[in-house]
C-alpha positions as CSV (number, residue, x, y, z in Angstrom):
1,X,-0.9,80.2,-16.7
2,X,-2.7,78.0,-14.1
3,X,-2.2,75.0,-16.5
4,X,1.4,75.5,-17.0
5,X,1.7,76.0,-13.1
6,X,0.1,72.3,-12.9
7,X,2.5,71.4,-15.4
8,X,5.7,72.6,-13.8
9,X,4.7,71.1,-10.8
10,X,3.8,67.6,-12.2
11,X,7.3,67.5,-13.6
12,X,8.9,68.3,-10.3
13,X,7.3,65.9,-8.9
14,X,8.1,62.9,-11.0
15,X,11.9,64.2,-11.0
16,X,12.1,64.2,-7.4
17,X,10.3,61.1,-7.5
18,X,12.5,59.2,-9.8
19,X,15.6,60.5,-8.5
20,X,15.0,59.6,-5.4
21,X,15.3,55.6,-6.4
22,X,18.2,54.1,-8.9
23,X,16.5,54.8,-12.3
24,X,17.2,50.9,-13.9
25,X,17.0,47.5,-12.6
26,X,20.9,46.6,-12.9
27,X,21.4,49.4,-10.4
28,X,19.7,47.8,-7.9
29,X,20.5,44.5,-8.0
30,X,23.8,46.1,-7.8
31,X,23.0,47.9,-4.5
32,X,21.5,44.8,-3.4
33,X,24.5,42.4,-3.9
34,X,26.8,45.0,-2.5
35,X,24.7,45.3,0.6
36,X,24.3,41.7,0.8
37,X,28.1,40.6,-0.1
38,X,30.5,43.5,-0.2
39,X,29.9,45.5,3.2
40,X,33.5,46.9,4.5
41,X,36.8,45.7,3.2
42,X,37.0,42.5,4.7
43,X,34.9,40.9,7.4
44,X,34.8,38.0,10.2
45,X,31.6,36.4,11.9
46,X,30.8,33.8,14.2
47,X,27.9,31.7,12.6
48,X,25.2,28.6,14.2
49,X,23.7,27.2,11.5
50,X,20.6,24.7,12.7
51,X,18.9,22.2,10.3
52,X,15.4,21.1,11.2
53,X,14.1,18.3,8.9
54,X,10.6,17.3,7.9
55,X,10.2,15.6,11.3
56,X,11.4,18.4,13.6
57,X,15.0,16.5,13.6
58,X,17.7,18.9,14.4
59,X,21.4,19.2,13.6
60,X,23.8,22.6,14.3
61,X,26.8,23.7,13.1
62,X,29.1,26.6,14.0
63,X,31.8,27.6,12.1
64,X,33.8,31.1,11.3
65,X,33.4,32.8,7.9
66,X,36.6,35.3,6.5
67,X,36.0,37.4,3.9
68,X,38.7,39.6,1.8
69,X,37.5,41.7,-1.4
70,X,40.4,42.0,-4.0
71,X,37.9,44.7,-5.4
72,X,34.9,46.3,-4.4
73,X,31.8,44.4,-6.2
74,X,34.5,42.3,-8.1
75,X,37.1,39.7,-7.1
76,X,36.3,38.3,-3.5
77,X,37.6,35.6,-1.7
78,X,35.8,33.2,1.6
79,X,37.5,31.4,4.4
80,X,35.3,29.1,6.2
81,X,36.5,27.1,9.0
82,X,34.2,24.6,10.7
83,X,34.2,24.2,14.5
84,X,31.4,21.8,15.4
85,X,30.2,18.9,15.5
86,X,33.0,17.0,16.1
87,X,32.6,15.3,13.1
88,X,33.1,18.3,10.9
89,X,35.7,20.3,13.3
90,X,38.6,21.8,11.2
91,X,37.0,21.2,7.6
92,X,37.4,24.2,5.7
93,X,35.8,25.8,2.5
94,X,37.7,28.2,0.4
95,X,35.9,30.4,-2.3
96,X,37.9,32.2,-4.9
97,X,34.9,34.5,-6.8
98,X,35.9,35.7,-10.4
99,X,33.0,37.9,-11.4
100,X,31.9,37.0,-15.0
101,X,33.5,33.2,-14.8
102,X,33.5,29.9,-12.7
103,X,34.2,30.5,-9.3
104,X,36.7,28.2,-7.7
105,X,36.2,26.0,-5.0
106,X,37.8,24.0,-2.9
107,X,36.9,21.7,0.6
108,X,39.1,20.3,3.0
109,X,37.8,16.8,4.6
110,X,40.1,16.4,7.7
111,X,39.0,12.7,8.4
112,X,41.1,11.9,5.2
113,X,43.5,14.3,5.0
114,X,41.7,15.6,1.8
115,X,41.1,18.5,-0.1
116,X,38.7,18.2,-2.4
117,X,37.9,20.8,-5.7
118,X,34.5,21.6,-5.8
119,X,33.2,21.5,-10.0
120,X,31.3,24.3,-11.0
121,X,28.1,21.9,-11.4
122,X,28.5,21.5,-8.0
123,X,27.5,25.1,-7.0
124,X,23.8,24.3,-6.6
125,X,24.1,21.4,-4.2
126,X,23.6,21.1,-0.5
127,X,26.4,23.4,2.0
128,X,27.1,20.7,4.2
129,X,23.6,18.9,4.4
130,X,21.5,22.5,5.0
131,X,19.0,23.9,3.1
132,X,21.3,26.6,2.1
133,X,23.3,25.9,-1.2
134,X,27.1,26.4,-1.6
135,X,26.4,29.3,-4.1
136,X,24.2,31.0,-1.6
137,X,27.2,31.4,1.0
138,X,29.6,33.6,-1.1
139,X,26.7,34.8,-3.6
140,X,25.1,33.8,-7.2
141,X,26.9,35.9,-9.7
142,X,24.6,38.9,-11.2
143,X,26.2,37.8,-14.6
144,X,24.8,34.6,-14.3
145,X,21.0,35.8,-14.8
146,X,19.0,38.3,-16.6
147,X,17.4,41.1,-14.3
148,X,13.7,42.3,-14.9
149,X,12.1,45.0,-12.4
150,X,8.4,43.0,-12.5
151,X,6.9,45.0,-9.0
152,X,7.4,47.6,-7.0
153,X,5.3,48.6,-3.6
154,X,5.7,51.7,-1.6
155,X,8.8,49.6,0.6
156,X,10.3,47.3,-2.1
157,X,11.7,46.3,-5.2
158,X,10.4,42.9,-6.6
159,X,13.2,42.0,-9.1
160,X,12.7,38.5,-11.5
161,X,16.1,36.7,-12.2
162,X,16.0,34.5,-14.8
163,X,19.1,32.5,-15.7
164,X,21.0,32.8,-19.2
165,X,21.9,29.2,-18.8
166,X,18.9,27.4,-17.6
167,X,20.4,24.1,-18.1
168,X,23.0,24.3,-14.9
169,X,20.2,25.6,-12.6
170,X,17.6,23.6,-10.9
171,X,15.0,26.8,-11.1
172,X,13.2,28.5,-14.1
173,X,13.4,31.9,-12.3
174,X,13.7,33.6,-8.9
175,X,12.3,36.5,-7.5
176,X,14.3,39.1,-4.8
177,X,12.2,41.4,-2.9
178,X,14.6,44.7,-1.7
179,X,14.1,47.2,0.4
180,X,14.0,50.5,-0.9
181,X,15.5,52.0,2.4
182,X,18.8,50.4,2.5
183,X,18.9,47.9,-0.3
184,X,18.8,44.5,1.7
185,X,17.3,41.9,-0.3
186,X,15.0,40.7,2.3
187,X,13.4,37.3,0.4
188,X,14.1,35.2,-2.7
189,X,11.7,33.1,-4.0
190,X,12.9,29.8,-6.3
191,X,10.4,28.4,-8.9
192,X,10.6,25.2,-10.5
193,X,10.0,24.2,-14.5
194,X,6.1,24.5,-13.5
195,X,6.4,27.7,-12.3
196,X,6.0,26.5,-9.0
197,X,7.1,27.8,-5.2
198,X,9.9,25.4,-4.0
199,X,12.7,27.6,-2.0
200,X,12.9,30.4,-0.2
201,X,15.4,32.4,1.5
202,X,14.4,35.3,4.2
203,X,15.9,37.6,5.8
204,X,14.5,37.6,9.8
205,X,17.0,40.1,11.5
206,X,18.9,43.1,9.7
207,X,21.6,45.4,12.5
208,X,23.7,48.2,12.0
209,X,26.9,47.1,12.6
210,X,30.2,49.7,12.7
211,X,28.2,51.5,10.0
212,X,27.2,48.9,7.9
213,X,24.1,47.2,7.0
214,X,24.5,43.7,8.4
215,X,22.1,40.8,7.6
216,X,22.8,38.5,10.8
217,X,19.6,36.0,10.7
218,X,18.0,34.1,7.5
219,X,16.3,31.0,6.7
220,X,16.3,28.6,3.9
221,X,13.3,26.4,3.5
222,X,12.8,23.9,1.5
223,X,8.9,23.8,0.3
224,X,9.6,20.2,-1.8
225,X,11.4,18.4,1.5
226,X,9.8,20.1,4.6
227,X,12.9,21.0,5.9
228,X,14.4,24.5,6.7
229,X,18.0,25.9,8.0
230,X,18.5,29.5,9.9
231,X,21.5,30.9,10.2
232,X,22.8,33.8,12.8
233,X,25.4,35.7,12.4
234,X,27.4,36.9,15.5
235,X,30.1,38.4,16.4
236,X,30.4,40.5,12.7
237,X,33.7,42.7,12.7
238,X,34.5,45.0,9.6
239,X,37.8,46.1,8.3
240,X,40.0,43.2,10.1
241,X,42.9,43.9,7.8
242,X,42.7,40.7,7.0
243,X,45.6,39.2,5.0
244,X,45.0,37.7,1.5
245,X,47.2,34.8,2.0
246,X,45.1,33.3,4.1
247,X,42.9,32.3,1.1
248,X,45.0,30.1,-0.2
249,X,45.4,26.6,0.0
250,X,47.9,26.6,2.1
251,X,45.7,27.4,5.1
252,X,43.2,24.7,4.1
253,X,45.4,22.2,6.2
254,X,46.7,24.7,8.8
255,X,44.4,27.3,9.7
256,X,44.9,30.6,10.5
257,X,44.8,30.7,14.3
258,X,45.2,34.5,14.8
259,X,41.8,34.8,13.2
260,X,39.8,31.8,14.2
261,X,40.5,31.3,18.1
C-alpha cells in the first residue's frame, strides 16, 4: 500500500510538473515569437537606435515603427518611418510578412525620390548600417528553421534553431534562451560554419505595458567586427486601430502624418 502511495504521488507530481510548461518545442517557440512579435492588435513605438563601432564611434538613429497583424501569429505588416539624422529623415521601410514564403520588402530613399524592393537574399544584411539585420526588425520566420529543445534550467528554455536552407543564411545554427515566466526570448546566440560565437542579440529591459509583455531595450553585437547597436523602445501604445492602408506603397512617399507627428 505504501509503495502504491509513492507511486500515486510520483505521478502527480510529474503531471503537475509537465503541465505546468507547453509539453513540445514548437509550442514554445510559438509563445516566444508571439511574445516577441504579435503583442496587441496593432502597435506604435518611438525607437533610438545607437551604433558604437570597434573604436567607440557612435552614430543614432530615431525613427517610428507601425505595426498591423492581418492575423494573429500569421500575416503582419511594418511601417517604419525614419526621423533622424538628417540624412536619413523621411526614408521609410515597409514589411509585408507572408508566414511560410518570402516576405516582401520595400525602402524608400528620399534623396532620390526612390523606392527600392528589397530581394529576399537581402534579408540578412545590415538595417541601415546597425548590427541588427533587416530580418531581425519584423522577425525570422519559425518556418524557416528546424526547432530542437537542447537545455532547460529552472528559469529557461534553451531552444537550437537550425535552418532548412543553410545556403541563404550566414549561420550554421542559433540558439534562443526563453523565459519560462512569460515567454520572452531574452538572448540568441549566432554560430558560424565552425561552430563558432559570432552574434548575439539580448534582451536588457522587459515592461508591462497596457497588459502586454513589452521588450523595450536589446542589443546586437557583433563578436567578428567589435561593434554593437542597442535599441530602446519608447513611447509603445497597443491597439491604435491602426488602418491597413497605410502599409502600402502609397505612404512610402507620403507618410501618414496622423500617426507619425
Amino acid at each position: 500500500m505504501k509503495k502504491l502511495m509513492v507511486l500515486i504521488i510520483t505521478i502527480n507530481f510529474i503531471f503537475i510538473n509537465l503541465s505546468a510548461y507547453p509539453q513540445n518545442v514548437e509550442e514554445i517557440v510559438k509563445k516566444a515569437y508571439k511574445v516577441a512579435y504579435y503583442q496587441g492588435e496593432d502597435g506604435k513605438s518611438e525607437v533610438t537606435m545607437v551604433i558604437t563601432d570597434s573604436q567607440g564611434r557612435t552614430r543614432k538613429r530615431v525613427f517610428t515603427i507601425l505595426r498591423f497583424d492581418s492575423k494573429d501569429g500569421g500575416r503582419q505588416k511594418y511601417y517604419v518611418y525614419f526621423r533622424e539624422p538628417a540624412d536619413v529623415r523621411d526614408m521609410v521601410y515597409l514589411v509585408w510578412k507572408h508566414p511560410g514564403k518570402d516576405d516582401d520588402r520595400w525602402l524608400y530613399l528620399p534623396a532620390l525620390d526612390l523606392v527600392r524592393r528589397i530581394a529576399a537574399s537581402d534579408k540578412r544584411s545590415s538595417f541601415v548600417g546597425s548590427d541588427f539585420l533587416y530580418e531581425d526588425i519584423s522577425g525570422r520566420a519559425l518556418s524557416l528553421d528546424n526547432h530542437e529543445l537542447i537545455s532547460e534550467n529552472e528559469n529557461q528554455y534553451i531552444i537550437r534553431n537550425t535552418p532548412k536552407n543553410p545556403n541563404l543564411v550566414e549561420f550554421s545554427y542559433y540558439d534562443i534562451y526563453i523565459n519560462k515566466d512569460n515567454f520572452v526570448p531574452m538572448k540568441a546566440e549566432y554560430f558560424n560554419q565552425a561552430k563558432e560565437l559570432f552574434r548575439k542579440i539580448e534582451v536588457e529591459e522587459v515592461k508591462e505595458i497596457e497588459g502586454f509583455t513589452t521588450i523595450v531595450k536589446q542589443k546586437a553585437l557583433n563578436l567578428a567586427a567589435g561593434s554593437e547597436t542597442i535599441v530602446e523602445f519608447n513611447q509603445v501604445d497597443y491597439n491604435l486601430g491602426l488602418s491597413e492602408d497605410i502599409f502600402s506603397e502609397r505612404y512610402l512617399r507620403r507618410p501618414p502624418r496622423r500617426w507619425i507627428r
